[in-house]
C-alpha positions in Angstrom: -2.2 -7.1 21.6 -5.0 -8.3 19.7 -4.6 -9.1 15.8 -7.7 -8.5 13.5 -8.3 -11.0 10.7 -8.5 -10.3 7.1 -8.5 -11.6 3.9 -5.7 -10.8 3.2 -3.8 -12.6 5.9 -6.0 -15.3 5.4 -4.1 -15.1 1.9 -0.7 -14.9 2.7 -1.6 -18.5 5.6 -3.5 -19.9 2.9 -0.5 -19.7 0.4 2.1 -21.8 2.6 -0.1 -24.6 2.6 -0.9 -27.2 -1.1 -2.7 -26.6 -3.3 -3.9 -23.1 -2.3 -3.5 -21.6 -6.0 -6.7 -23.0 -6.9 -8.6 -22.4 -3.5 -7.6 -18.7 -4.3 -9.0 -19.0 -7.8 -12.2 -20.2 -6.8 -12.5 -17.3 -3.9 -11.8 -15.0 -7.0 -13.9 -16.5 -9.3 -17.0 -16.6 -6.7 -16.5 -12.8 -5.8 -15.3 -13.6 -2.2 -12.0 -11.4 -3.0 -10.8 -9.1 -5.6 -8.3 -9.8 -8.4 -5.7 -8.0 -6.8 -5.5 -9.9 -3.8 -4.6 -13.2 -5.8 -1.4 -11.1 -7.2 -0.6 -9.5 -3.3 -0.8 -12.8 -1.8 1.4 -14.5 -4.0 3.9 -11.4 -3.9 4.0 -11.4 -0.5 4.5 -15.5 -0.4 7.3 -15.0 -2.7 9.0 -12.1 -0.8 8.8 -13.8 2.2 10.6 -17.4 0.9 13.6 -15.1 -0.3 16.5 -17.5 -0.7 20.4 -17.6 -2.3 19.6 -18.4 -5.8 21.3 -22.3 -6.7 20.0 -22.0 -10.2 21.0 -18.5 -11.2 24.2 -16.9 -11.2 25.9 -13.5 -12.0 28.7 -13.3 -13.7 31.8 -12.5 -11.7 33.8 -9.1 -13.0 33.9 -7.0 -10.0 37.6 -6.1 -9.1 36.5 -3.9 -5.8 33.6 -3.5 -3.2 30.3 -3.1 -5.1 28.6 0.3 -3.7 26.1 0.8 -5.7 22.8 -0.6 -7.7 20.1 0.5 -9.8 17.6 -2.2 -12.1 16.2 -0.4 -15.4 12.4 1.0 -14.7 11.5 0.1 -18.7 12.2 -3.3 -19.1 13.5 -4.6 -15.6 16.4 -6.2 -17.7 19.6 -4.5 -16.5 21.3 -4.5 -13.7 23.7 -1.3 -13.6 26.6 -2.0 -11.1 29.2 0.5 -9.6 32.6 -0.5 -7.8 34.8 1.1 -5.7 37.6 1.0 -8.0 35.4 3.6 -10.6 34.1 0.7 -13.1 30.9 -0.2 -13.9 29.2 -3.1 -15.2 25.9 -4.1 -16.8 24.4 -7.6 -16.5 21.7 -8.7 -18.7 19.1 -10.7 -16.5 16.9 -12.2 -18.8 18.1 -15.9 -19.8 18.5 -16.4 -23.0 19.6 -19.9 -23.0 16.5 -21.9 -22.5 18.4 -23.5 -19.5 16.6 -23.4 -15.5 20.0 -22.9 -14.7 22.5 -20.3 -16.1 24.8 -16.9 -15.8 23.3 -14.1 -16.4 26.2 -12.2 -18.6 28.2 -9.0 -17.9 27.0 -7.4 -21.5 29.2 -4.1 -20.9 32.0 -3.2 -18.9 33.3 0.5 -18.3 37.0 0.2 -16.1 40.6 1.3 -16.6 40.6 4.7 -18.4 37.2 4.3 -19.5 35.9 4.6 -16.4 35.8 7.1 -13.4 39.9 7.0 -11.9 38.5 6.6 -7.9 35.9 5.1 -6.6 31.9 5.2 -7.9 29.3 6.4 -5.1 26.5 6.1 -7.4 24.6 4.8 -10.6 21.2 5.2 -12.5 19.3 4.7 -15.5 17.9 7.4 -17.3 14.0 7.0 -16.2 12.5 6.9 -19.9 15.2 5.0 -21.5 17.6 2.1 -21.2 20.0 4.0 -24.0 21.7 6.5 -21.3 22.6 6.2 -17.2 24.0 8.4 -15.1 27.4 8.3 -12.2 29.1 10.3 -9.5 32.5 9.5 -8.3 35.1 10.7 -6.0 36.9 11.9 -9.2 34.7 15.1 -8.8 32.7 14.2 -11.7 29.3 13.6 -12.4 29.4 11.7 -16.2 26.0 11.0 -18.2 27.3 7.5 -20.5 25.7 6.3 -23.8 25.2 2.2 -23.8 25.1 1.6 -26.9 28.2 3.1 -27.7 29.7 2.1 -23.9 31.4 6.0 -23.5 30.9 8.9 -21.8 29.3 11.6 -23.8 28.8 14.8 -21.3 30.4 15.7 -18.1 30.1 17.8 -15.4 33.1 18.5 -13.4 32.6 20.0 -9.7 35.0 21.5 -7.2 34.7 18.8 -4.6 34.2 15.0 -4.4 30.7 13.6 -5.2 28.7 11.6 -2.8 25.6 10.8 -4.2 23.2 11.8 -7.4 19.6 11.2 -8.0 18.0 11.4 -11.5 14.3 12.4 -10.8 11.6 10.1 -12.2 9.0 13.1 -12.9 10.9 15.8 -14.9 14.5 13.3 -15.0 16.7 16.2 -13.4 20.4 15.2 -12.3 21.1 15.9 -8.8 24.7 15.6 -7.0 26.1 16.0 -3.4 29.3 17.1 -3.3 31.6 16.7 0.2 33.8 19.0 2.0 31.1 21.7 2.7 29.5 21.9 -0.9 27.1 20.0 -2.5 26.6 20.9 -6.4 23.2 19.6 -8.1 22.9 19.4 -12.1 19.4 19.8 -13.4 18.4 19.2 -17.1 14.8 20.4 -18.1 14.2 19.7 -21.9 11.1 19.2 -24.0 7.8 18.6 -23.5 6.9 15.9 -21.6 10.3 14.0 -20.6 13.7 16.1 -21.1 16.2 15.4 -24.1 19.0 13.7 -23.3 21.7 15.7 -21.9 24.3 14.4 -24.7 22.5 16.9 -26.8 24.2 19.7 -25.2 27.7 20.6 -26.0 28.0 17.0 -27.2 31.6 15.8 -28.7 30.2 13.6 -31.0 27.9 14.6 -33.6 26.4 11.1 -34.6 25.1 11.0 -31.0 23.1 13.8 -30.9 21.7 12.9 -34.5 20.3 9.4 -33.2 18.7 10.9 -30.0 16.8 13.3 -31.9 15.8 10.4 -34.3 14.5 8.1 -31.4 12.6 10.8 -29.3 12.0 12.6 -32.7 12.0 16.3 -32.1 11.9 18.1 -28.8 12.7 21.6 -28.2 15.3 22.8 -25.7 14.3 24.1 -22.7 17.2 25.8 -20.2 20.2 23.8 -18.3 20.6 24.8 -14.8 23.0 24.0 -12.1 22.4 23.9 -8.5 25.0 24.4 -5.8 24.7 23.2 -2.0 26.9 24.6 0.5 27.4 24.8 4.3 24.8 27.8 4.4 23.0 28.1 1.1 21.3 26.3 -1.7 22.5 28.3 -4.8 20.0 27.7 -8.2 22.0 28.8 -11.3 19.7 29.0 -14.4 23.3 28.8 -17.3 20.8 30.3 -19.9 21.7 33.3 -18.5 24.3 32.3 -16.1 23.7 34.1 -13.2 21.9 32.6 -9.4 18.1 33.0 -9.3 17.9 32.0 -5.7 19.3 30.5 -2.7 17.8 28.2 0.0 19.2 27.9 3.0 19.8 24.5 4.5 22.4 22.1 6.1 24.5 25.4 7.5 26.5 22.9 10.0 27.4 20.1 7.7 27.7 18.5 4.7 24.9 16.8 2.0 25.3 13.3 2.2 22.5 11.7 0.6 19.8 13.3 -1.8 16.2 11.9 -3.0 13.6 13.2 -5.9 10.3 11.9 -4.8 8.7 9.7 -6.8 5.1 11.6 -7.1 6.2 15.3 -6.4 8.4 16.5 -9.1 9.1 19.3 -7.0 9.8 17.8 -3.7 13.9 16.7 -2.7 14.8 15.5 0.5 18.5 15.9 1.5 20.3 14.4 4.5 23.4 15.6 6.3 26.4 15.4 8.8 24.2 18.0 11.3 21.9 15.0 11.4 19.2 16.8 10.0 16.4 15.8 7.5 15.4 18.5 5.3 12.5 18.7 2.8 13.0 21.1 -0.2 10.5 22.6 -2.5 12.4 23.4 -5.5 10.1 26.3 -6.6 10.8 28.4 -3.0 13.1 30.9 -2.8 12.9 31.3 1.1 14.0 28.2 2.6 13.9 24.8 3.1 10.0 23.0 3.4 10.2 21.2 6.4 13.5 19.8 8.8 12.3 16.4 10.3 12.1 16.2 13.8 12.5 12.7 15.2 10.7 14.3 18.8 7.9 15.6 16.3 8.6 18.7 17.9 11.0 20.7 15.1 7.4 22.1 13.5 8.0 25.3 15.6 9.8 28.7 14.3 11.7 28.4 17.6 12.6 24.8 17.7 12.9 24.2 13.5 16.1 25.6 13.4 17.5 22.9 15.9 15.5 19.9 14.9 17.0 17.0 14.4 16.2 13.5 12.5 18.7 11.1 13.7 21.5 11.2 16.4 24.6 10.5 13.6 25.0 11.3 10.1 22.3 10.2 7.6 23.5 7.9 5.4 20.3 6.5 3.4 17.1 7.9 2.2 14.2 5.9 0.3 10.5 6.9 -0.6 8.2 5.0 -0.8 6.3 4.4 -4.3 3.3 6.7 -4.1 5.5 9.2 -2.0 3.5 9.3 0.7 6.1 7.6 3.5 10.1 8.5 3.5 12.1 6.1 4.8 16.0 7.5 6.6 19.1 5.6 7.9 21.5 7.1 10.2 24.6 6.3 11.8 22.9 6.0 15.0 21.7 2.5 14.1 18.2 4.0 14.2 15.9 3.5 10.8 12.9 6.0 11.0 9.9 6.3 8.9 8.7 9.6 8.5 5.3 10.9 6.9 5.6 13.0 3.8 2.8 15.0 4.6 3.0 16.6 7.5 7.0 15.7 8.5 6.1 13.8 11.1 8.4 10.4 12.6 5.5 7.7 12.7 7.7 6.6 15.7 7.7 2.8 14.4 10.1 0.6 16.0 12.7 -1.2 13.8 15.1 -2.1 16.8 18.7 -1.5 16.3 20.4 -1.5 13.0 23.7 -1.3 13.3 25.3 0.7 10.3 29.0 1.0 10.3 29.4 3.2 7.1 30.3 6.1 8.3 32.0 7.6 5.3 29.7 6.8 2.3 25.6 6.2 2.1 23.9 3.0 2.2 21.2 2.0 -0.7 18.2 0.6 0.9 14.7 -0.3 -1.0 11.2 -1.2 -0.4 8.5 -3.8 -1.5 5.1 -2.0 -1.7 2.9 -4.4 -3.5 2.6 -6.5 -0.9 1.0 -7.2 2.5 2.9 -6.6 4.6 5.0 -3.9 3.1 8.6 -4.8 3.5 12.0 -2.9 3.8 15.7 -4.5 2.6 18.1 -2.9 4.9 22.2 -4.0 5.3 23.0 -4.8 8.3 26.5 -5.9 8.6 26.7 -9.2 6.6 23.3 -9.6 5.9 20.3 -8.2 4.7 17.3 -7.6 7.1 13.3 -7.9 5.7 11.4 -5.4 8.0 7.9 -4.6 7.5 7.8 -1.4 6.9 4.8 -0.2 9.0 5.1 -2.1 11.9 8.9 -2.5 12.8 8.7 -6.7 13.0 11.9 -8.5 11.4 10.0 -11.0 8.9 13.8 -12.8 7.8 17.2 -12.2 7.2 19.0 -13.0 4.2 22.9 -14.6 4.5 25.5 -14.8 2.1 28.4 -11.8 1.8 31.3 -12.7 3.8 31.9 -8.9 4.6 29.5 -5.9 4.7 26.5 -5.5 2.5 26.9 -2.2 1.1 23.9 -2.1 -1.8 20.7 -3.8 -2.3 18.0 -3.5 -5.1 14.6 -5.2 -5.2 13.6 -5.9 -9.2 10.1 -4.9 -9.2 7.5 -7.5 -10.3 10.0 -10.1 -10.1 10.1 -10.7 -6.5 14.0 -10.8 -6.9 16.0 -9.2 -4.7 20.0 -8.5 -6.0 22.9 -7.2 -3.3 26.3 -5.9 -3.4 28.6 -6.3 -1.0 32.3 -5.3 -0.2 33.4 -9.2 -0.8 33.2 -8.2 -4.3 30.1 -10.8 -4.7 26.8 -9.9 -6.9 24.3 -12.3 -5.2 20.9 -12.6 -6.6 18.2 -14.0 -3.9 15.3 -15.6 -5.5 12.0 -17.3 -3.9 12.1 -20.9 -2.7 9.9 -22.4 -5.8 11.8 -26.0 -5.8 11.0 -26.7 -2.0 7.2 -25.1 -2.1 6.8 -27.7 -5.4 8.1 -30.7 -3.8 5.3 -30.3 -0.5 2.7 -29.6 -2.8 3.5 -32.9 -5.1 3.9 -34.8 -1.6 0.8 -33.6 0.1 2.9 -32.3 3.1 2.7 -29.6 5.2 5.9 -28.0 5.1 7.6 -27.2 8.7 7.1 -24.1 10.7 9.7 -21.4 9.6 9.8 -17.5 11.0 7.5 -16.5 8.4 4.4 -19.2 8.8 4.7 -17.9 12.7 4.7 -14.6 11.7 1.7 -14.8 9.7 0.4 -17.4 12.6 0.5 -14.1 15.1 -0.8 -12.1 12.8 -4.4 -14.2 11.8 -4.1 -16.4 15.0 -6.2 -18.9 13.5 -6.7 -20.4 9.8 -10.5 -18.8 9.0 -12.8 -18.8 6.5 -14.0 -15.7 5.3 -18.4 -16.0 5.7 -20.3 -15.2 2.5 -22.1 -12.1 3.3 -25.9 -13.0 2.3 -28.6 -10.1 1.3 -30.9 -8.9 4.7 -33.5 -7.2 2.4 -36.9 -8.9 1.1 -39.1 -8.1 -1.6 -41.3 -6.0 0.6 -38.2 -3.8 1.0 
């Protein structure tokens, strides 16, 4: 196979070697290369020297497994943490001591009676504001907490246990799966342009509801409505009137596992099941389900959608992509498939075998888009595999848990990559700054790792990018 050179492999070679800040600078400067690729390159060269942080630490306070992560979208400053013992915690990451090396602090805990009484299957922060996240438990409860006050202040109690919820970043609607043949999903629609919080409704304390409406001023209720998933229907409850609109038929042979809003259509959820199937949901449809995945790409059928199937086992993890355009799935087949939004089909890239032994609960995976390659952080086992997302090559693996990985999250625009595992550990993986300082300082070339060879089969060859000179003359 032959490998095409660009400048922007030329960018990611150029950045193991000294000194190549400023040769980048110049290129930028002259016009050879946008802006942007200065800030890809060094993304990229960051991502790719992923290390165990020596300098930065998290503060121990887990008591259980960790199963769950989720990194604030407004600031990137909180780390929200569930356990499999139902507490929570919240690190502050920024460092506040002036020190290169510190702990970042556990700022609020929520355990004991204050907490969810069996095990947490998943957090998130409220997309528009730090001041409220969202968790699901096996207690059969999906709870919406207040930070500043560090209590719950709304709950939803379903029938069945919980196994995943998924706060959309468009219209911020709650969605949960619930096990043993139901899966229930919450949605809140309020105000204008991003929904009142749902501590507004019904809300046991009074002084709550009067600071919300002072900090998103006034926004006018909309409706409340309640979804509920089943073996062979998709019920939507609007409780203004509290009665079913309509019902979409879906996962009729097993149960919801894992659910996904998608991060461009506000209309658009992808659900994943037992019966190994994939299913694509428009929300405004009253017939049925969008699309079902087919991993043969030949499900697109009347006659053969009913029996298409994504993966071989039980779905266990489902990411989109930033702009929405890809949708990434995990199964229990050790299979990771990456699937295009558009037309549902598998792009049939080759990730190898992942072996995923969580059979029982779902496994959080994430993706690094602003960068060339992009890259995808899946468990496996002990460690944490880098993939690149569009060709299937393994770019590193990352070391550390003593038992299973059961969480990562990447922190956006920090190149910073946090994991949870069942050891109970919070590690924080950070790039390899010190040892890329001391070569340039020396004047060395640093040794060949997997990624300099990586990038070596990609450009074959360190080139320099020709200035492209005018062909036209005045008589033109």
């Amino acid at each position: 196979m032959e490998y095409k050179c660009c400048s922007s492999c030329i960018l990611r070679l150029g950045a193991l070697t000294g000194h190549w800040m400023l040769s980048l600078l110049h290129q930028v400067q002259t016009g050879l290369i946008p802006a942007r690729s200065l800030v890809v390159a060094e993304s990229s060269k960051r991502i790719l020297s992923l290390e165990l942080s020596s300098s930065r630490h998290l503060e121990k306070c887990h008591n259980a497994s960790i199963n769950t992560l989720d990194i604030d979208q407004v600031e990137g400053r909180y780390l929200l943490s569930g356990a499999f013992d139902g507490g929570m915690y919240i690190h502050d990451l920024y460092n506040t001591s002036g020190e290169p090396s510190y702990t970042m602090k556990c700022v609020a805990k929520f355990d004991g009676s204050s907490s969810h009484r069996y095990s947490v299957a998943s957090v998130q922060w409220y997309p528009p504001d730090t001041g409220l996240f969202t968790s699901s438990s096996m207690d059969k409860q999906l709870r919406v907490w207040d930070t500043n006050l560090q209590r719950c202040v709304e709950q939803f109690i379903f029938p069945y246990h919980v196994n995943a919820h998924h706060v959309s970043s468009q219209n911020s609607s709650l969605i949960a799966a619930i096990e043993d043949g139901i899966s229930d999903m919450s949605e809140v629609e309020v105000g204008e342009s991003y929904p009142l919080h749902i501590a507004t409704f019904n809300s046991k304390y009074p002084p709550i509801r009067r600071i919300l409406i002072k900090n998103i001023l006034v926004i006018k209720a909309r409706h409340l409505r309640n979804f509920a998933l089943s073996y062979s229907t998709t019920a939507l409850v609007d409780l203004r009137v509290g009665c079913t609109t309509h019902e979409l038929q879906g996962h009729n042979k097993g149960k919801v596992r894992v659910v996904k809003w998608s991060p461009y259509a506000s209309n658009l959820l992808a659900t994943g099941g037992t019966d190994h199937r994939l299913l694509l949901w428009d929300v405004r449809s009253a017939k049925t389900y969008l699309k079902s995945l087919d991993m043969y790409n030949e499900g697109q059928t009347k006659s053969k959608k009913a029996s298409a199937t994504a993966h071989f086992g039980t779905i266990s993890s489902l990411c989109f992509t930033p702009d929405g355009l890809y949708l990434i799935s995990w199964g229990n087949d050790n299979y990771l498939r990456l699937w295009d939004v558009a037309n549902g089909r598998n792009t049939m890239v080759n990730y190898g075998v992942l072996f995923n032994s969580n059979a029982l609960r779902s496994i959080q995976i994430d993706v690094s888009y602003d960068t060339k390659p992009a890259m995808v952080f899946v468990p496996k086992k002990s460690t944490v595999v880098c993939l690149d997302l569009f060709n299937g090559w393994e770019l590193g693996s990352l070391s550390g848990h003593f038992t299973s990985v059961n969480c990562c999250a990447l922190r956006q625009g920090y190149q910073e990559l946090y994991t949870g595992g069942s050891d109970r550990n919070l590690l924080l993986w950070t790039p390899d700054t010190a040892q890329e300082a001391a070569y340039e300082e020396s004047g060395q070339k640093p040794p060949p790792t997997n990624t300099s060879k990586y990038l070596n089969k990609i450009t074959g060859s360190m080139l320099e990018r020709p200035c492209i000179m005018d062909q036209w003359s005045d008589s033109d």
